[in-house]
C-alpha positions in Angstrom: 7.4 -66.9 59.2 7.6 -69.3 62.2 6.2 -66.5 64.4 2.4 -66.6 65.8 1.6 -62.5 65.8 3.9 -62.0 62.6 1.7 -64.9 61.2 -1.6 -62.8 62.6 -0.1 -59.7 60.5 0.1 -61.4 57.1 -3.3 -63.4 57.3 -5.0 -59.9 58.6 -3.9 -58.6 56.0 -4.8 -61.1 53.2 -8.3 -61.2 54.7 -9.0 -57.4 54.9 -7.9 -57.5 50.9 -10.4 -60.9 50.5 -13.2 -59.5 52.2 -12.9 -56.6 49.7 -13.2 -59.2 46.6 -15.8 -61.7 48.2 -18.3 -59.2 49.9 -17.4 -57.0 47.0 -19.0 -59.3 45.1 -22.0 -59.2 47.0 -22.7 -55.7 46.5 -21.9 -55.3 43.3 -23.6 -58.5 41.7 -27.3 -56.7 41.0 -26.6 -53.1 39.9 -24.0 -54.9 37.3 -26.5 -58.0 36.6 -29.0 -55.4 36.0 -27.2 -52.8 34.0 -25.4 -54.9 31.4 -29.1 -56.4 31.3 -30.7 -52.9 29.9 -27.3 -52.2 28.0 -27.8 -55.1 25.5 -31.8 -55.6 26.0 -33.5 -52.8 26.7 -34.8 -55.0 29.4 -35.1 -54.0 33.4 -34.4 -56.8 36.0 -31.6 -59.4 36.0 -31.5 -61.1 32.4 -28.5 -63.8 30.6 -27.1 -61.4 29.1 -26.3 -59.3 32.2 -25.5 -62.4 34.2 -23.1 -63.6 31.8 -21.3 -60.4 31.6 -21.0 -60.3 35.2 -19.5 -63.7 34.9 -16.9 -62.6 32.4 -15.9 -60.0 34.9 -15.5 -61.9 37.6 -13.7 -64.6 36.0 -11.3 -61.7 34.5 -10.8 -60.6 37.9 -10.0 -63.6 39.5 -7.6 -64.5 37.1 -6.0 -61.4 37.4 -5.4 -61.6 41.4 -4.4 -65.6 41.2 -1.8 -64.2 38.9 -0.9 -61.5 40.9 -0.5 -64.1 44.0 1.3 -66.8 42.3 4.1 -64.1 40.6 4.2 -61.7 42.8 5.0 -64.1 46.5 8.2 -64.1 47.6 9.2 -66.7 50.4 11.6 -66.8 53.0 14.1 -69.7 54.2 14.7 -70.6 57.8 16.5 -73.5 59.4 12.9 -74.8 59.9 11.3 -74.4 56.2 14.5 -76.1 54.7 13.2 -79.4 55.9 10.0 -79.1 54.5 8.5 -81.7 52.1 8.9 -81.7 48.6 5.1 -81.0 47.1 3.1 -84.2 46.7 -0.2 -85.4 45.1 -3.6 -84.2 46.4 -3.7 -87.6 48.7 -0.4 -86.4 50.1 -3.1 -83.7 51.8 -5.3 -86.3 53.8 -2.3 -87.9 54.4 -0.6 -84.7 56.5 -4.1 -84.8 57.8 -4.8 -87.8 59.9 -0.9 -88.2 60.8 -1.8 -84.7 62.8 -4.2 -84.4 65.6 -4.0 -80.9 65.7 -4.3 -80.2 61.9 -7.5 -82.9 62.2 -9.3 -81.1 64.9 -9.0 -77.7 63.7 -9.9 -78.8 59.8 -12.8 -80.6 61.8 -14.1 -77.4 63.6 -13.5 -75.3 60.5 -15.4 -77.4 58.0 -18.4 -77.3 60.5 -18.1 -73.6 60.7 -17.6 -73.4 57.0 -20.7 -75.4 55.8 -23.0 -73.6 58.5 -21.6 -70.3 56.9 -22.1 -71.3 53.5 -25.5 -72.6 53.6 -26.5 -69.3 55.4 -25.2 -66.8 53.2 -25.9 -68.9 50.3 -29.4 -68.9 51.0 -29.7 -65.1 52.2 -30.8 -64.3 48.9 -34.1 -66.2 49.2 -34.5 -64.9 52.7 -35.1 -60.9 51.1 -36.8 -62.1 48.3 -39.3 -65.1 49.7 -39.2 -64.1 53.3 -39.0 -60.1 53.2 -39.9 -59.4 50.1 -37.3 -56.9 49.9 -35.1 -58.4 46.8 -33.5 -55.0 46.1 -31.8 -55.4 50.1 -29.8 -57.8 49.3 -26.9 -55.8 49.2 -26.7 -55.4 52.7 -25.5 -58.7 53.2 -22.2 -57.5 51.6 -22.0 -53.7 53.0 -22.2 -55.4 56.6 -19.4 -58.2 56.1 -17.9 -55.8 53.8 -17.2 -52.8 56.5 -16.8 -55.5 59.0 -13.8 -56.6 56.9 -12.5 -53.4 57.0 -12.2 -52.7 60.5 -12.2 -56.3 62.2 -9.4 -57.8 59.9 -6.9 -54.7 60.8 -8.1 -55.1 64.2 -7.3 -58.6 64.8 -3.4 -58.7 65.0 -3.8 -55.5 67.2 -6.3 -57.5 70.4 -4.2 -61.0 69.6 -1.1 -59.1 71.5 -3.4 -59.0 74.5 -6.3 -61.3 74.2 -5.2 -65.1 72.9 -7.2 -65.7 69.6 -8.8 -68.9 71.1 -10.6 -66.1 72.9 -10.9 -64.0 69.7 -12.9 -67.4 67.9 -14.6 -68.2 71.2 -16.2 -64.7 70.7 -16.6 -64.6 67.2 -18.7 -67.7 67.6 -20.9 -66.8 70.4 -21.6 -63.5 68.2 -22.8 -65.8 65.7 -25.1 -68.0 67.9 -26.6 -64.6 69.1 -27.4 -63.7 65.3 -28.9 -67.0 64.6 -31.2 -66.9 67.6 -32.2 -63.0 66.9 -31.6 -63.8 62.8 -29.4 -60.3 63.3 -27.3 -60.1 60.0 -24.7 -57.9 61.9 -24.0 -60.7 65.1 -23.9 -63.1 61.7 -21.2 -61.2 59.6 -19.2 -59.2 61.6 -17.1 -62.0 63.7 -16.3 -64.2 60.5 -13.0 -62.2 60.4 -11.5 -63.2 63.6 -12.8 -66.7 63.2 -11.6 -67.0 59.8 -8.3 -66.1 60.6 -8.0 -67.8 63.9 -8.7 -71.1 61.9 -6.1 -70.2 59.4 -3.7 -69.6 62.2 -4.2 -72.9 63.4 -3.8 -74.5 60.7 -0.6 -73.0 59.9 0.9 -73.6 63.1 -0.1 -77.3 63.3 2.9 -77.3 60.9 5.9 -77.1 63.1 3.6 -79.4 65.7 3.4 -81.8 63.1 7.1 -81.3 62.2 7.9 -81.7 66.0 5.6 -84.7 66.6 6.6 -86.8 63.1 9.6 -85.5 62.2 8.5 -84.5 58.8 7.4 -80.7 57.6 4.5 -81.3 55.7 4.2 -77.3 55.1 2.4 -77.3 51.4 0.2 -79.8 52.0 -1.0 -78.7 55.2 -1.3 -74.8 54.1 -3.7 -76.8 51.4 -6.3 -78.1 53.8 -8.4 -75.4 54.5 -8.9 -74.6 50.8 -9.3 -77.8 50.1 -12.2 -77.3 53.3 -13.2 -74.3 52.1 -14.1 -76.4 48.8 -15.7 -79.5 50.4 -17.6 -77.8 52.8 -19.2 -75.3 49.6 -19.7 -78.1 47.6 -22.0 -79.6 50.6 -23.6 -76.5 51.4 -24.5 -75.6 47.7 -26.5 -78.8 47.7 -27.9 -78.1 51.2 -29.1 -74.4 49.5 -31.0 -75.9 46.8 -32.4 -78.8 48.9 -34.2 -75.3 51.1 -35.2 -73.9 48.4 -37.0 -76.9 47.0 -38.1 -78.0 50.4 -39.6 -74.6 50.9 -41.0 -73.6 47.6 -39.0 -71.1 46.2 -38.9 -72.2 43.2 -39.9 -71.7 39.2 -42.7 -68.5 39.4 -43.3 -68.5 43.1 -43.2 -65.2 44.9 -43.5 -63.6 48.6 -46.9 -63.9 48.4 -46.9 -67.6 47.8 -45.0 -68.6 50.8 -47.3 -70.1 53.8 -46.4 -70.3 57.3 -45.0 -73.7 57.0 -42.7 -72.9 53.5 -41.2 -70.5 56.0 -40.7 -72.4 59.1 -39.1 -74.8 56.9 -36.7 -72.5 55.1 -36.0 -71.0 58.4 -35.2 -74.6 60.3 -32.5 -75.3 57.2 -31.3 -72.4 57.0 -30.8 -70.6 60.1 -31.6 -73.4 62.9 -29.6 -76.8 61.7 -26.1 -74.4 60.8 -26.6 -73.3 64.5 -26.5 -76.7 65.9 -22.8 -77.0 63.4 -21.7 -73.4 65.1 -22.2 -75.0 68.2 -20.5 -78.0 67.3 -17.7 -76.4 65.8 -17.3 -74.3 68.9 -17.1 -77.3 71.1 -14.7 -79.3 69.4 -12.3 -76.1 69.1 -12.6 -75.1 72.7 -12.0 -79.0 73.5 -10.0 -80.9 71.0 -7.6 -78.2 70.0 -5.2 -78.0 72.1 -2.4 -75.5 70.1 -1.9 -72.0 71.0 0.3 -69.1 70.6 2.4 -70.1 74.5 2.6 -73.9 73.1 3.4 -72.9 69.7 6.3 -70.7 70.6 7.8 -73.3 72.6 7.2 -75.9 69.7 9.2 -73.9 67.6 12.1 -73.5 70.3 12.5 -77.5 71.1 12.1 -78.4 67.0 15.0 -75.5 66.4 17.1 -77.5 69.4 16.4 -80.6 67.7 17.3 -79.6 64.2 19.9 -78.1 65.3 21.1 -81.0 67.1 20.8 -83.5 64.5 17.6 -85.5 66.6 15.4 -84.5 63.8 16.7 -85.0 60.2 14.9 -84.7 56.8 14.2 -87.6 54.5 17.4 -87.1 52.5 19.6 -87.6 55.5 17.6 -90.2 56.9 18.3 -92.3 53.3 22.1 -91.4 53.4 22.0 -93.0 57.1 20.6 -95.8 56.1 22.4 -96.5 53.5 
């Protein structure tokens, strides 16, 4: 689709079926860890045997849904997608990148969002069972994004009719600032839907920009970059978690009862404070750099369909039969 809301309707829904597998996981990850534990150990708590079942599972269920994806997609031509790009190599991705100041600034303010994300929740775990002492609480940080999924990812295509999404991220982020200041888990996980989604909106309408503004439809690559984000910005964040837990002592035998005041003001100031400063960030450089929205992308699409249809903008086929 070359439409914004019709766009809004398919990402909802991909994300309210996501949030399903990724918080799922969340709930789900003890009671399993600790059952297949005491099914082939007799053992209570979270032992290798019942963590490498869980990881059998969830390796059998993601291969199951990429399948699904990958054979079960159907796409649709237009005037517009048949001048897309052939598929390139992964360089053609930061290639589509920096020859699109859009695509740039929105993969910029994503990535920021994404690595503050993923150092938080990647270190909730040591926040109930070093800071609370509540281990078995945990799965509260996947009921909350999980029923937030439910009813913000439906919801979002419904409020972008009347409320632009750049207001939708705008308050999806300032919910987040309010739960790292009050370290409330429900200001934290409920808004990632809407900025999610707004980010992949973006993304995917920085294509036809691009295509206006170079002449070229650089649609796989582009629909790329925010996995390719999601996977840069984890990779940094998954060091960042281990760095806190190092940095503030939870590690090897140490409990609750080991942590001092400073072990937690450190884990705290990684974990909650420095991703605030990137929220902010990220939320400045969206509201101020990102210039794309629903009015200029409708009328992107209306002047590239003149042009093509014109003959003012031309794939690289015809462009080598001209010159020739």
């Amino acid at each position: 689709s070359s439409d914004s809301h019709e766009r809004s309707t398919y990402t909802a829904l991909g994300t309210f079926t996501g949030s399903i597998g990724y918080n799922g996981i969340t709930v789900i990850v003890i009671p399993i860890v600790s059952y297949f534990t005491w099914t082939f150990t007799g053992a209570k708590g979270q032992g290798q045997a019942g963590w490498t079942s869980f990881g059998f599972i969830v390796a059998l269920l993601g291969l199951i849904t990429a399948w699904t994806v990958a054979f079960g997609t159907k796409e649709s031509t237009s005037a517009l997608r048949a001048k897309a790009q052939k598929n390139g190599n992964p360089f053609e991705a930061f290639k589509a990148l920096f020859q699109n100041d859009q695509l740039l600034w929105v993969a910029l303010s994503y990535l920021l969002y994404a690595i503050a994300n993923v150092i938080t929740t990647g270190v909730m775990y040591y926040l109930f069972v070093f800071v609370l002492d509540e281990p078995a609480a945990f799965s509260i940080t996947g009921i909350i994004p999980l029923i937030a999924g439910f009813i913000m990812a439906p919801l979002y295509p419904i409020l972008n009719r009347w409320i632009p999404r750049r207001y939708l991220f705008t308050g999806g982020m300032v919910s987040m600032i309010i739960g790292y200041t009050m370290l409330a888990l429900i200001f934290f996980y409920v808004p990632a839907q809407f900025i999610q989604m707004t980010a992949i909106l973006s993304l995917t309408d920085s294509i036809e920009y691009g295509q206006l503004k170079n002449g070229k439809r650089n649609e796989a690559v582009t629909l790329s970059v925010r996995p390719m984000l999601d996977k840069i910005g984890g990779a940094m964040s998954n060091g960042a978690v281990g760095a806190v837990a190092l940095a503030a002592g939870m590690t090897g035998h140490a409990t609750a009862a080991d942590m001092t005041a400073s072990n937690i003001a450190t884990f705290k100031t990684f974990a909650f404070y420095v991703p605030l400063v990137l929220i902010i960030l990220s939320l400045v450089v969206f509201w101020f750099k990102v210039k794309i929205d629903e009015k200029m992308h409708a009328q992107i699409v209306e002047e590239l369909e003149a042009k093509l249809a014109s003959g003012e903008i031309v794939d690289d086929e015809a462009q080598a039969v001209i010159k020739n």
